[in-house]
C-alpha positions in Angstrom: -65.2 -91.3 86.0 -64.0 -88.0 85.9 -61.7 -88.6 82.7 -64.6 -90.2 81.2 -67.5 -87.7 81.1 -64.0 -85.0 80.2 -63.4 -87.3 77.1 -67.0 -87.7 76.0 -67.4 -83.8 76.3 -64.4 -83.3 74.2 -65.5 -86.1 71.5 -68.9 -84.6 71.9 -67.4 -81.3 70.9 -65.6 -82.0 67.7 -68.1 -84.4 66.1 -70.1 -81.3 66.3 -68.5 -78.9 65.1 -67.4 -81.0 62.5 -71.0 -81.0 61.4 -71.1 -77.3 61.1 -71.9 -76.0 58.2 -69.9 -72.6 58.3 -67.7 -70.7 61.2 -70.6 -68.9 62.6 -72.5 -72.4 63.2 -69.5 -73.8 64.5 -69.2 -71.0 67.1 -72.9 -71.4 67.7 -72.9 -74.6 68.3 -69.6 -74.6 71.2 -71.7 -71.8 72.5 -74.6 -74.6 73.1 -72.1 -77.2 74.3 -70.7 -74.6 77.0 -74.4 -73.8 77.6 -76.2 -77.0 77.6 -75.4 -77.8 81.6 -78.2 -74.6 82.1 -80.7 -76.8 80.1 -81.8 -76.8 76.6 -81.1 -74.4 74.2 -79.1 -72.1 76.2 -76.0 -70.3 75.0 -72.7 -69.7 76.7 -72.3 -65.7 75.8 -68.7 -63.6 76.8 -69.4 -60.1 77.6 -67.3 -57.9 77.5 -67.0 -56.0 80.9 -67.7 -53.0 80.8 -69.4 -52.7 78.0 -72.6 -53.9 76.3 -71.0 -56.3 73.3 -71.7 -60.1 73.3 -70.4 -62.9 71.3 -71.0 -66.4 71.1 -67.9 -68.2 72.3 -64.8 -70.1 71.2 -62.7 -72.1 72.7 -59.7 -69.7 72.0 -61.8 -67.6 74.3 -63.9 -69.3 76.6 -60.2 -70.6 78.1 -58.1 -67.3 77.8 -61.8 -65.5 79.2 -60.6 -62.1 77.1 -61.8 -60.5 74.2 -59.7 -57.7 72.6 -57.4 -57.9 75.0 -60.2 -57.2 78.0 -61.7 -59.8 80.4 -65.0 -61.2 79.7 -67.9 -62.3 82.3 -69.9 -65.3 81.4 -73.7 -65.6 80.8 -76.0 -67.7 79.3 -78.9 -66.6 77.7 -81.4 -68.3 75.1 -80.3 -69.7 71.7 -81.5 -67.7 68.7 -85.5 -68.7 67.9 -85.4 -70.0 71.3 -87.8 -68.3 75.3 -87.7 -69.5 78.3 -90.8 -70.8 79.5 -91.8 -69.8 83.4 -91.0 -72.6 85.9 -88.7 -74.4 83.1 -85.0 -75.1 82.5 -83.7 -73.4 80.0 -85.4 -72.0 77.0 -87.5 -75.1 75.8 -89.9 -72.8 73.6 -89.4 -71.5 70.1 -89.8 -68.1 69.7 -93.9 -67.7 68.1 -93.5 -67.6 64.6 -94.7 -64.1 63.4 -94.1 -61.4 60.7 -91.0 -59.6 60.2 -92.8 -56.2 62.2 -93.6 -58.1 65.3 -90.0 -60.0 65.2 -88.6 -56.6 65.3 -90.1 -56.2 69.1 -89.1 -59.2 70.3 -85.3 -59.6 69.7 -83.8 -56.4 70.0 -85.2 -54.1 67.7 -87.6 -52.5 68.8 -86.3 -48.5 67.6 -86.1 -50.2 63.9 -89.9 -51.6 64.7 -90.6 -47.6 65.6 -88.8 -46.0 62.6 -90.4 -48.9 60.3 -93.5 -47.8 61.4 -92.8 -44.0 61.1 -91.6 -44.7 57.3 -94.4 -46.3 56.9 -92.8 -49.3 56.2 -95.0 -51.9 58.9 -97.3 -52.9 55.9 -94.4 -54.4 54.1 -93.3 -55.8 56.5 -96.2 -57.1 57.9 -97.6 -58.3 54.4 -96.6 -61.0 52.6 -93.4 -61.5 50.6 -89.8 -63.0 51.7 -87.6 -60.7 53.1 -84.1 -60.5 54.7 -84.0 -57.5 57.5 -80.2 -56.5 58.6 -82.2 -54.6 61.8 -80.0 -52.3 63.6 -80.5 -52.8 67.3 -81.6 -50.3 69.6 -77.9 -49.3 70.8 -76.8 -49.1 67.1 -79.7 -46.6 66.6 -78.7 -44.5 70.2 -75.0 -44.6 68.5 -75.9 -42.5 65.5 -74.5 -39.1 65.4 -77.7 -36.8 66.1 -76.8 -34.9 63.1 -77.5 -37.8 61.1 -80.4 -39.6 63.0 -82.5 -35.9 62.8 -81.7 -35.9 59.0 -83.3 -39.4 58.8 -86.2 -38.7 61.4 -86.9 -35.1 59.9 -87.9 -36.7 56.0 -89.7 -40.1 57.1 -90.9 -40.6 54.2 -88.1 -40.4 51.8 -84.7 -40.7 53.7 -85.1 -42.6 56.5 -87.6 -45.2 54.1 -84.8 -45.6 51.9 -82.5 -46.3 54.9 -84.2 -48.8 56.0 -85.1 -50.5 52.9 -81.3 -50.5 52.6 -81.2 -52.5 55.4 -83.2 -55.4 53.1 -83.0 -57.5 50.9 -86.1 -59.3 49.2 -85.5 -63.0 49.3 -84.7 -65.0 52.6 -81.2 -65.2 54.1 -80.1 -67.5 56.5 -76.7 -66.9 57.8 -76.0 -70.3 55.9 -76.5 -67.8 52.8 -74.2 -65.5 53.9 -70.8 -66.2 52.1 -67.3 -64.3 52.9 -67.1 -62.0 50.1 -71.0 -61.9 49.2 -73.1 -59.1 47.7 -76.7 -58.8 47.5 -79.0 -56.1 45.9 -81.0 -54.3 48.5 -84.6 -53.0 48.6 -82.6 -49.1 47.9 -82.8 -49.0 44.2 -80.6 -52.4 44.1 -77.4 -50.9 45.9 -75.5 -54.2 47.2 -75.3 -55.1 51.2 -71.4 -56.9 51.1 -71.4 -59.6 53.4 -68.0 -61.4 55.3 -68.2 -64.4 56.5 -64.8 -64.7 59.1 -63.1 -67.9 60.3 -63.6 -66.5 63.9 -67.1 -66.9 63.8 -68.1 -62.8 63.0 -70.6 -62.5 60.4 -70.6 -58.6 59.0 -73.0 -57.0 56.5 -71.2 -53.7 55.4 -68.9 -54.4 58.0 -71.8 -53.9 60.8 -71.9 -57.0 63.0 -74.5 -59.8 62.8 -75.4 -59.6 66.6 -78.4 -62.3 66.6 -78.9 -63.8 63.8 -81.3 -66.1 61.9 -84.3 -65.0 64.0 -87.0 -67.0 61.6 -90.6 -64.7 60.6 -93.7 -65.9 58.5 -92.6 -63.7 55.9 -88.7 -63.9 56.0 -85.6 -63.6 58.3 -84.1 -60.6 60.6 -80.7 -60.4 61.7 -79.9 -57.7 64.2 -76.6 -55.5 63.7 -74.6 -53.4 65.9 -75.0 -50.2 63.7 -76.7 -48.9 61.3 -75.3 -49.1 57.5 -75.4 -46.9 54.8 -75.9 -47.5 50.6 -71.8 -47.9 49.7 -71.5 -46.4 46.0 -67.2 -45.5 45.8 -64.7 -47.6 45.4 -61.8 -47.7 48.3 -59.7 -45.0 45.6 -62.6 -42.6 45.7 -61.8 -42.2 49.4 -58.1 -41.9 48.9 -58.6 -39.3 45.6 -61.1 -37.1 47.6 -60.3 -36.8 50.9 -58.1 -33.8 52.0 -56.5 -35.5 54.5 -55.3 -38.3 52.3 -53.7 -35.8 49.8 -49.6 -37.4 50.5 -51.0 -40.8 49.7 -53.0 -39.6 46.8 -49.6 -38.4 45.5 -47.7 -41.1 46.4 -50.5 -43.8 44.9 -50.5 -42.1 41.3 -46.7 -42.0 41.5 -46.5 -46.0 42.2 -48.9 -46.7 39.6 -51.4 -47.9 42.0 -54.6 -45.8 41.2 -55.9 -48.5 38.6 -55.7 -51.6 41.4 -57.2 -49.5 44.0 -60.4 -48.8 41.5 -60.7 -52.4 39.9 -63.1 -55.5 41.6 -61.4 -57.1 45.1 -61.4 -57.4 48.8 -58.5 -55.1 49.8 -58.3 -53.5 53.3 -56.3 -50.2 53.0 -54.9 -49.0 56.4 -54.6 -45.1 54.4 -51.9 -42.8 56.3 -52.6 -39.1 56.7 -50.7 -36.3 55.8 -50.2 -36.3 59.7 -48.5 -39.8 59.1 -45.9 -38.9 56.4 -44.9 -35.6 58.3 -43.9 -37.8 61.4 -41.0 -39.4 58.5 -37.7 -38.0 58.6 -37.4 -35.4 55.5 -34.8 -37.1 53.7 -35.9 -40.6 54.3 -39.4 -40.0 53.0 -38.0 -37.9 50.1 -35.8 -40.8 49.1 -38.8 -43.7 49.2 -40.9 -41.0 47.1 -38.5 -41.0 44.2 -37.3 -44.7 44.7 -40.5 -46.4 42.6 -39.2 -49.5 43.5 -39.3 -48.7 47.9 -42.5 -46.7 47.2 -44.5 -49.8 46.0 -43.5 -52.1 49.0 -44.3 -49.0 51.1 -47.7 -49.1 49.7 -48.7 -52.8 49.2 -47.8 -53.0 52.9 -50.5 -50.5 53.9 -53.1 -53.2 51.3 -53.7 -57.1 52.7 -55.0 -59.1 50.4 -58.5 -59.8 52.4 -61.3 -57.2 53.3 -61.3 -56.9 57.4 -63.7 -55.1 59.0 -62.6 -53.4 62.4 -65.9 -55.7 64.3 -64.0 -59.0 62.6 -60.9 -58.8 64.6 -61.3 -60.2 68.6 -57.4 -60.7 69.0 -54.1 -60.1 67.1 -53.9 -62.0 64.0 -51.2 -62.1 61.5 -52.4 -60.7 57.6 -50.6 -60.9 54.7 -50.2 -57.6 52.7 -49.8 -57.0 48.9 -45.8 -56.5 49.8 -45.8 -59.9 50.9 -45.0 -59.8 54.2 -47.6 -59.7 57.6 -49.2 -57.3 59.9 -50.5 -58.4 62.8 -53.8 -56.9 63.0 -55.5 -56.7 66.3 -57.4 -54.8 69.0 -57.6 -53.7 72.3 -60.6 -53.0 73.9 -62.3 -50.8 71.4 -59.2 -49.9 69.9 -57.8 -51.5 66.2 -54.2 -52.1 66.4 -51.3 -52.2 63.7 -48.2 -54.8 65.2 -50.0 -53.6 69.0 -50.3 -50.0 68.5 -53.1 -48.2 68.2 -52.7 -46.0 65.4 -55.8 -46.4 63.4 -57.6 -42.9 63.5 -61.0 -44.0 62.1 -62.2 -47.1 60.6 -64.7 -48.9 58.1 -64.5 -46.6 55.7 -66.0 -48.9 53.2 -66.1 -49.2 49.3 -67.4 -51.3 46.7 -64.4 -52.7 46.4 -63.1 -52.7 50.3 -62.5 -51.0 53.1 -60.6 -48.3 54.3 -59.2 -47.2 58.2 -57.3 -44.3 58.2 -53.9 -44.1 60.2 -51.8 -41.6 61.8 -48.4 -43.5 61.3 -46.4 -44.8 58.5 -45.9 -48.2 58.0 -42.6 -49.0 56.5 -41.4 -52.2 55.4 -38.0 -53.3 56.1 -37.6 -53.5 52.3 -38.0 -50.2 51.9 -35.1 -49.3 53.7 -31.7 -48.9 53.6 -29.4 -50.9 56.2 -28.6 -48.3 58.0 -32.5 -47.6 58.8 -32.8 -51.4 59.0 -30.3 -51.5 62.0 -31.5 -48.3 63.7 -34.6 -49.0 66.2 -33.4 -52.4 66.8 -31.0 -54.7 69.2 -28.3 -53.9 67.3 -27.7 -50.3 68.2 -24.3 -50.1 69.4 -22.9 -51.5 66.6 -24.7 -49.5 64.0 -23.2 -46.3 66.0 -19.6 -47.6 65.6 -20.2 -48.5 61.9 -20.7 -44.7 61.8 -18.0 -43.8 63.6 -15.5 -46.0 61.7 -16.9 -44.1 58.4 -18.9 -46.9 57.0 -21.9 -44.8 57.0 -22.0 -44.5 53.4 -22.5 -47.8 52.2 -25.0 -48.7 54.9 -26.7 -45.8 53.5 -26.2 -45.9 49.4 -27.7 -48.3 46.9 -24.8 -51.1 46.9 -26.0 -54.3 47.0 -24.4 -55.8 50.2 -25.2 -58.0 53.4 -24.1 -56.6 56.9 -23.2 -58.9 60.2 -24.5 -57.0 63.2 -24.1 -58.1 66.8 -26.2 -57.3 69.4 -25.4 -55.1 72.1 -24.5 -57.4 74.1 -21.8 -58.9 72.1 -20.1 -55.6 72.9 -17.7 -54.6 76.3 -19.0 -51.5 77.7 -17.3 -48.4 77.3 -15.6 -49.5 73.6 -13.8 -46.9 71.6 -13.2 -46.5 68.1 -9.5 -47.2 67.2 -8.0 -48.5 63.6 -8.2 -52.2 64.6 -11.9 -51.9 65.4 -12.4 -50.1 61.7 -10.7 -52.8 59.8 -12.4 -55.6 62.4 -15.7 -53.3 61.1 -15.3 -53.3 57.9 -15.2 -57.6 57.9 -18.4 -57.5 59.0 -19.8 -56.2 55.7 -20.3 -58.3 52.9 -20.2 -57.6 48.9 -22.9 -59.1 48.1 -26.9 -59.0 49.4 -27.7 -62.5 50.5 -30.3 -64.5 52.4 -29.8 -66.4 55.3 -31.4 -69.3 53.1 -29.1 -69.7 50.4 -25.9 -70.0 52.5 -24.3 -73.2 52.9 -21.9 -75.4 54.8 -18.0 -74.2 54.0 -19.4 -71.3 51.8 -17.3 -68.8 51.4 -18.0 -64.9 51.3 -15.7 -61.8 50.8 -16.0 -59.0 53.2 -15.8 -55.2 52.3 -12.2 -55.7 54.1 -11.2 -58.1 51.5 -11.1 -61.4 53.4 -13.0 -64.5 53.0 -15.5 -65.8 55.7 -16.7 -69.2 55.5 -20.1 -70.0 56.6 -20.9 -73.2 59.2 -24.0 -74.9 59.2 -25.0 -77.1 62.5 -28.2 -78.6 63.3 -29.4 -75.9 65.2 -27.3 -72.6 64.1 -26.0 -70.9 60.6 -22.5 -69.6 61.6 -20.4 -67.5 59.9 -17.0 -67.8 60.9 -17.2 -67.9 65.3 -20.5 -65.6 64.7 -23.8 -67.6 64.5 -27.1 -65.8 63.0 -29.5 -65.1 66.3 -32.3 -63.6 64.3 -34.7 -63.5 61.0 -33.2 -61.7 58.4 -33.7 -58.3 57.2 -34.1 -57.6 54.1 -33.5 -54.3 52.6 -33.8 -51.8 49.5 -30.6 -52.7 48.1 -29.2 -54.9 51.5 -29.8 -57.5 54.0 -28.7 -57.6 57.6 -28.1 -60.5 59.9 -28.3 -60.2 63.4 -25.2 -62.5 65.0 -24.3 -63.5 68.7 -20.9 -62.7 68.5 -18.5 -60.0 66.9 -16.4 -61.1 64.3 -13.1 -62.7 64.9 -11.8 -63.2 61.6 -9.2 -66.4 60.8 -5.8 -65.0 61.2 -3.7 -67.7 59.8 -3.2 -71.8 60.3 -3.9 -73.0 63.2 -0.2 -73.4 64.1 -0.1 -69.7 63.2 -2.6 -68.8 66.1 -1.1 -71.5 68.9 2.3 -69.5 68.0 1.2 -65.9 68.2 -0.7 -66.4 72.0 2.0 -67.1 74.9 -0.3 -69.3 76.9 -0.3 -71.9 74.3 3.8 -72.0 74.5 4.0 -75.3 75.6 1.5 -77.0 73.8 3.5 -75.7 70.6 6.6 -77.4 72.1 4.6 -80.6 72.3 3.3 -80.5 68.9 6.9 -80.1 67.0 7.8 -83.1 69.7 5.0 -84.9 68.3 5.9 -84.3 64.5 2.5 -82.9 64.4 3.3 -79.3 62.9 2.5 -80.0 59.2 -0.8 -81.6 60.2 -1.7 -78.4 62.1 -0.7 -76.2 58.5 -2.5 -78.3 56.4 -6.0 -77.3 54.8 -8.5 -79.2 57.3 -10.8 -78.3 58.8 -9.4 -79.1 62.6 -11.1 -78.2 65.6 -8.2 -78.7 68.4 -8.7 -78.6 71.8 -5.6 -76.6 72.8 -4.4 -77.0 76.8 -3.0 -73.8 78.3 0.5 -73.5 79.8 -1.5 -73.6 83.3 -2.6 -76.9 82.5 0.4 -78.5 81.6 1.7 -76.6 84.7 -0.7 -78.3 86.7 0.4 -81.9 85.5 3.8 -83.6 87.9 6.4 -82.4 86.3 7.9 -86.3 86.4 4.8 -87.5 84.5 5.2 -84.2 82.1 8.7 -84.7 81.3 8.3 -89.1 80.4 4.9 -87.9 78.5 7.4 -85.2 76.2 10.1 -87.9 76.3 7.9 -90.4 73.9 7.0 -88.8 71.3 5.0 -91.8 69.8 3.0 -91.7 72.9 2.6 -87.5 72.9 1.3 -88.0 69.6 -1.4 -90.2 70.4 -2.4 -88.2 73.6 -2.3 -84.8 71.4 -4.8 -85.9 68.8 -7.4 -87.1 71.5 -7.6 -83.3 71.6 -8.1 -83.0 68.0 -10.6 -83.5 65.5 -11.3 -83.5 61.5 -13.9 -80.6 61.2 -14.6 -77.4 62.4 -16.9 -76.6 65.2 -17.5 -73.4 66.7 -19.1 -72.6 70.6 -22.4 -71.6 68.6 -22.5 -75.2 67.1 -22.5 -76.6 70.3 -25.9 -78.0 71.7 -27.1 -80.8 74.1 -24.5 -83.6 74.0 -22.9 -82.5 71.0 -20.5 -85.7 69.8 -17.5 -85.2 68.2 -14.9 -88.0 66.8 -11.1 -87.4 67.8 -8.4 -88.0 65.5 -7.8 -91.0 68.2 -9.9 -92.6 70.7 -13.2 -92.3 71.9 -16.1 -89.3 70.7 -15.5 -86.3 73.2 -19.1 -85.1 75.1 -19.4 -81.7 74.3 -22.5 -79.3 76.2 -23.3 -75.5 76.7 -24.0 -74.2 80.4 -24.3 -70.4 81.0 -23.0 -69.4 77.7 -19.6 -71.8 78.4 -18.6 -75.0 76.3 -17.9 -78.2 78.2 -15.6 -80.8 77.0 -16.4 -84.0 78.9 -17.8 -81.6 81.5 -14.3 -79.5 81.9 -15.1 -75.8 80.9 -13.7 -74.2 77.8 -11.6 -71.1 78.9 -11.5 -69.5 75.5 -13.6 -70.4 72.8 -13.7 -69.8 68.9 -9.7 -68.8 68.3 -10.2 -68.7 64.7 -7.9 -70.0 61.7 -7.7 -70.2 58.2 -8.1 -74.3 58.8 -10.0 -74.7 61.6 -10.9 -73.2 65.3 -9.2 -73.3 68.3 -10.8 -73.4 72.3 -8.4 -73.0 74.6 -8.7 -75.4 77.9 -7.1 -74.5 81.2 -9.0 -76.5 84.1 -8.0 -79.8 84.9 -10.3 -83.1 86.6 -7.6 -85.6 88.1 -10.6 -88.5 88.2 -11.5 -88.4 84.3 -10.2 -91.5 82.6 -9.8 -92.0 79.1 -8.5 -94.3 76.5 -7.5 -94.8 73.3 -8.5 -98.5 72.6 -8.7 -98.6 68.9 -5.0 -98.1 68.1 -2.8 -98.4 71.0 -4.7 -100.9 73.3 -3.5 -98.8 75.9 -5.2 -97.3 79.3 -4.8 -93.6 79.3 -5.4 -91.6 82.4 -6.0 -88.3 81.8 -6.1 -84.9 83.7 -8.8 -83.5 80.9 -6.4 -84.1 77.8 -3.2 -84.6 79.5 -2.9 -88.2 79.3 -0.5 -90.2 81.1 -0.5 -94.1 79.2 -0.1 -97.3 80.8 0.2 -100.8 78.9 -2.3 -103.0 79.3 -1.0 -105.8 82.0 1.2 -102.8 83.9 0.3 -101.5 86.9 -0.7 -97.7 87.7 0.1 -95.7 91.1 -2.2 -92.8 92.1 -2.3 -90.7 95.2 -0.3 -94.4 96.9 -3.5 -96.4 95.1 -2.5 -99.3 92.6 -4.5 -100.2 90.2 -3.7 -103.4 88.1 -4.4 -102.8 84.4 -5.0 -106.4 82.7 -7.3 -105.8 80.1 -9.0 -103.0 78.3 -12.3 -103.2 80.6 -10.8 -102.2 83.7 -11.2 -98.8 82.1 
């Protein structure tokens, strides 16, 4: 029963807000869902504790219980138009339909009801006509500076008439009317009121929020707003062009040929920085974006979005696209505007005729404004941009070539590593000679390093790899480079695979087995081969009767050897849940990742990613004595094995282990 009334809720719900006409109706009406349980035409409200602001709800945050970042209490209070009658549930009454004066008194407004009659204003509103009243509430009006409110109180009849006629427009607006981007002529010799209309719900004229809304009069509509607003005549540049404190940014706008956008028609939010903000830059870096046209635009277009936001529109981080292209997550906390979660914005709503402006006391700057070695500074990726420096690579993370670097993270790195001429060449490798994206590389690519070697890139289902080092976050993409963060440091192929089994002493005797098995030219040839290479302690570990018939039979160390070999390449960063992979012979090897360790048919890997010009090799040195394989498709034989040591026994034979016999007479007694 439960489940039921739950699911008719919920399909009440949506068919509801479906039928919503715009976002505030929709938030309106899941206010009167939540609400409904108190009786009719109640609301479900979220305050703010701590403070006085209300908002209808959404489900966003009636579950999370937080606005801005702060908890929120719960009340329920009557529906716009709507009183509660004594003795009733709920609010069954509409509000008595009167004139715009005596509306004023009864939802909120009652120091806009005083000052209207002060200015000598109650006759028009009283009278007749059809008028729209944006009616600051009484907080707004206790919120104005007392410089300002004695200016206005001080000339009734004049200054604080015209503010209030400001605050109207003379035809009838119902929040229905009032469309994101809007502009109507007030009462004020026909200066516009600019109305947004946000997904979230937040209605905003002149970026003063619509508190109650659509409260109905004989002779028009009132809206109450959390401040009072003021006749907007300057576009957003005007702010920028006369405002001492913006004088840096006035400089640096003329020099990126920005002055003419800033003054023509649009919805632009400009987060303006200070002088204050452009000091806080190091001298040369800020002296190099100033004179780079190119880095000066981005720099710019990411201080612009594209959409005019009001500081009252935003009630949790949201991601905004900018002029540069990329996002800033603009949000708030508590009272606070934030920028990407700090709170660097000094004043806000600064608003034009073409926008808005907040002013900021830090510099934004976009990745693609800088260079790679700013790119890497600041980020996870800090040891190895100090050893770049140290191996005197400095100067083309820091010039104009065009050039992609692989950075590991810092914990790719042993502690306590020291700069020494291997580590510089190794270094060098990990700069390419070319700026790339992440989204253009492809499987068996091939890129040339600064060091003069080619790296080929791997592509998996779940990784991009480049060589044993797989890409472990977005791109950066700077001025004139781009920058990969990777896992792993570089290990760079170092000859054939036969090469690399030769050149390490613990694969000794697999490199005896493989000239046995007449296998050396297949381990020089092009490939790709991924080969699973067993350790001198795990041929150790095998008895030395069974090791010595196995490397008597060549046909039969053949067959064993290439279970531990297959046609492609696959690094330990390809590896993911069950990873598959077909042997030259016999069945697919099981491969996982546990605690940053490769399993092969759950044996650990002792060494992974040994790199070569043809393939990889992973070095395996544990042994399981009760894993049983075979290699049914050629040989029709049973093959124990000891991981990939493989001891084989012809079908109809049978096989002795630990004084157990086991008869052998077809292939499904594996």
């Amino acid at each position: 029963m439960q489940h039921l009334t739950l699911f008719t809720l919920a399909i009440t719900l949506i068919a509801t807000i479906c039928l919503a006409k715009s976002p505030y109706q929709s938030v309106l009406q899941h206010s009167r869902i939540r609400g409904r349980q108190h009786g009719p035409n109640v609301c479900a409200m979220q305050k703010i504790q701590g403070t006085d602001k209300k908002y209808f709800t959404n489900c966003k945050q009636w579950y999370h219980r937080k606005i801005c970042g702060k908890p929120t209490v719960i009340s329920y209070e009557c529906c716009p138009g709507y009183e509660k009658l004594s003795g009733e549930k709920g609010c069954p009454a509409a509000l008595p339909l009167v004139n715009i004066y005596n509306t004023l008194g009864v939802v909120g407004a009652a120091t806009t009801k005083m000052y209207s009659e002060r200015a000598q204003l109650r006759e028009e509103i009283e009278g007749p006509g059809s008028f729209t009243f944006f009616a600051p509430s009484n907080q707004a009006w206790a919120a104005l500076p007392t410089e300002i409110l004695d200016a206005l109180v001080s000339n009734v009849n004049i200054e604080l008439l015209n503010a209030l006629h400001y605050h109207m427009v003379n035809r009838r607006l119902t929040s229905e009317d009032l469309k994101h981007g809007s502009a109507f002529p007030s009462m004020y010799q026909d200066f516009n009121v600019h109305i947004h209309h946000y997904p979230n719900g937040i209605v905003t004229v002149n970026c003063a929020r619509l508190v109650k809304t659509d409260q109905h009069a004989t002779n028009g509509i009132v809206h109450v707003v959390d401040r009072v607003i003021t006749a907007v005549t300057n576009n957003v540049h005007t702010f920028i062009d006369t405002d001492d404190d913006l004088e840096t940014l006035r400089t640096a706008v003329a020099a990126a040929g920005l002055t003419q956008m800033l003054e023509s028609d649009g919805h632009y939010t400009v987060f303006a920085p200070t002088n204050e903000a452009f000091e806080k830059i190091p001298p040369e870096m800020l002296k190099r974006i100033l004179g780079d046209p190119v880095a000066l635009r981005d720099l710019l277009n990411y201080h612009i979005l594209k959409n005019m936001q009001c500081a009252e529109s935003i009630t949790s981080g949201t991601p905004l696209e900018t002029l540069q292209g990329t996002v800033l997550e603009v949000g708030c906390d508590g009272s606070d505007m934030t920028l990407n979660g700090k709170a660097i914005i000094q004043k806000k709503d600064q608003l034009g005729t073409n926008g808005v402006v907040h002013y900021i006391n830090e510099l934004l700057i976009p990745d693609s404004a800088k260079t790679l070695l700013e790119l890497a500074q600041g980020s996870a990726v800090t040891t190895a941009t100090k050893l770049f420096v140290d191996a005197g690579l400095g100067s083309h993370l820091s010039g104009s070539e065009a050039l992609t670097i692989l950075t590991p993270q810092n914990e790719a790195f042993k502690e306590g590593v020291t700069m020494t001429g291997e580590l510089k060449k190794l270094l060098k490798n990990h700069i390419l000679k070319e700026q790339l994206s992440s989204g253009v590389l492809y499987h068996r690519q091939e890129l040339e390093t600064l060091g003069g070697i080619k790296l080929r890139v791997l592509v998996y289902r779940n990784s991009l790899c480049i060589e044993n080092s797989c890409i472990a976050a977005h791109d950066k993409t700077g001025r004139f480079g781009s920058m990969f963060t990777v896992d792993k440091v570089l290990t760079p192929p170092m000859g054939t695979i036969m090469d690399v089994l030769k050149a390490d002493d613990q694969f000794s005797l697999l490199v005896g087995a493989i000239q046995t098995a007449g296998l050396t030219e297949l381990m020089n040839q092009a490939g790709p081969h991924t080969v699973f290479a067993p350790t001198n302690d795990a041929f150790s570990a095998l008895p030395k009767a069974d090791l010595n018939k196995l490397m008597g039979n060549p046909q039969e160390l053949a067959s064993v050897l290439k279970y531990h070999m297959a046609k492609e390449i696959l690094v330990s960063g390809g590896v993911g849940s069950h990873t598959r992979l077909k042997p030259l012979q016999g069945d697919k090897l099981e491969l996982n990742m546990r605690n940053q360790t490769v399993y092969i048919n759950k044996v650990p890997v002792v060494e992974a990613d040994l790199m070569a010009t043809n393939g990889v090799v992973h070095a395996v040195g544990s042994v399981r004595t009760s894993t049983l394989c075979m290699t049914r498709v050629i040989f029709r034989t049973i093959v124990y094995s000891r991981l990939f040591h493989c001891i084989t026994i012809p079908v109809g034979q049978k096989f002795t282990y630990n004084k157990l016999t086991v008869p052998f007479n077809s292939l499904e007694h594996s």
